[in-house]
C-alpha positions, 0 to 999 in steps of 0.5 A: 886731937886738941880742940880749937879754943877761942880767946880774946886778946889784949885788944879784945880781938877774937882769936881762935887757937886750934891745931893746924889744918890743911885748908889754912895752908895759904892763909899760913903762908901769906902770914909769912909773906907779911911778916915784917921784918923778914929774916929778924929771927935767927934769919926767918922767916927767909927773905927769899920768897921760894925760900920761905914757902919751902920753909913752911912747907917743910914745917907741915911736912915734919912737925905738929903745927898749930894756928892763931886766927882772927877772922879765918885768917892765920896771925900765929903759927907754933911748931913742935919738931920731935927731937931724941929722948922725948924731947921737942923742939919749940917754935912760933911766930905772931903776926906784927900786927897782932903780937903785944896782945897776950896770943903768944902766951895763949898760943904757947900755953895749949901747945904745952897742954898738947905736949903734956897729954902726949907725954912729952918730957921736955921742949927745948928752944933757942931764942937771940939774946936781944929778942926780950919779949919772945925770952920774956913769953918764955919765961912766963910760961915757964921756960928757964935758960940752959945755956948761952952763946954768943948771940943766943940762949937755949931754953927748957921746959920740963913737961914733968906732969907732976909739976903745977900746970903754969 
């Protein structure tokens, strides 16, 4: 497994970036519970608050999840959901209060290095097209436009081990 990395953000805060477990199940979900605006993304995190909790407990069910904290608390959440053909798809959220600071990037950077060491060849993700600094995070950390629809892109990351690490 990954070990923890510890950071210091744009604030010089200290954040440690480590894969999920289990005893920050709730500390998970009351960062969800705070996140504001809710439904801002896509419709998530859901307004509905049984909702919300059956969505981040279908997110430990069925992907490998990593966790942003400060002080021992949650602030960052990345999922990755296998897909066919040794694809994964991509999904993280940061805390309001602690996004600007530099942790998505760093979030998103060991979640790559994870999928790299487990020979992933590609992550994919949908981002709205209005969300410019989440499609900004994913172009600086290597992310290029595949695809557009109406209201959102389609991003790819090729995880070709060969390829310069970003």
């Amino acid at each position: 497994m990954t070990a923890p990395r510890k950071i210091k953000s744009k604030k010089g805060l200290e954040i440690i970036i480590m894969p999920y477990q289990e005893v920050y199940f709730n500390s998970l979900i009351n960062m969800y519970d705070t996140y504001q605006p809710l439904g801002s993304v896509q419709g998530l995190p859901p307004l509905d608050m049984r909702k919300r909790h059956q969505w981040v407990q279908e997110m430990i069910s069925n992907g490998i999840n990593f966790l942003a904290l400060y002080r021992e608390t949650v602030i960052g959440h990345a999922s990755l959901f296998s897909m066919p053909a040794n694809w994964a798809e991509y999904f993280i959220f940061i805390h309001q209060d602690f996004q600007r600071q530099g942790i998505g990037t760093v979030v998103s950077l060991y979640v790559i290095e994870w999928a790299r060491r487990e020979n992933l060849s590609t992550i994919w993700l949908t981002v709205e097209r209005r969300n410019y600094i989440a499609i900004s995070l994913y172009r600086k950390v290597g992310f290029i436009r595949i695809g557009v629809s109406e209201d959102s892109w389609e991003m790819i990351l090729s995880l070709d081990n060969d390829s310069n690490e970003q």
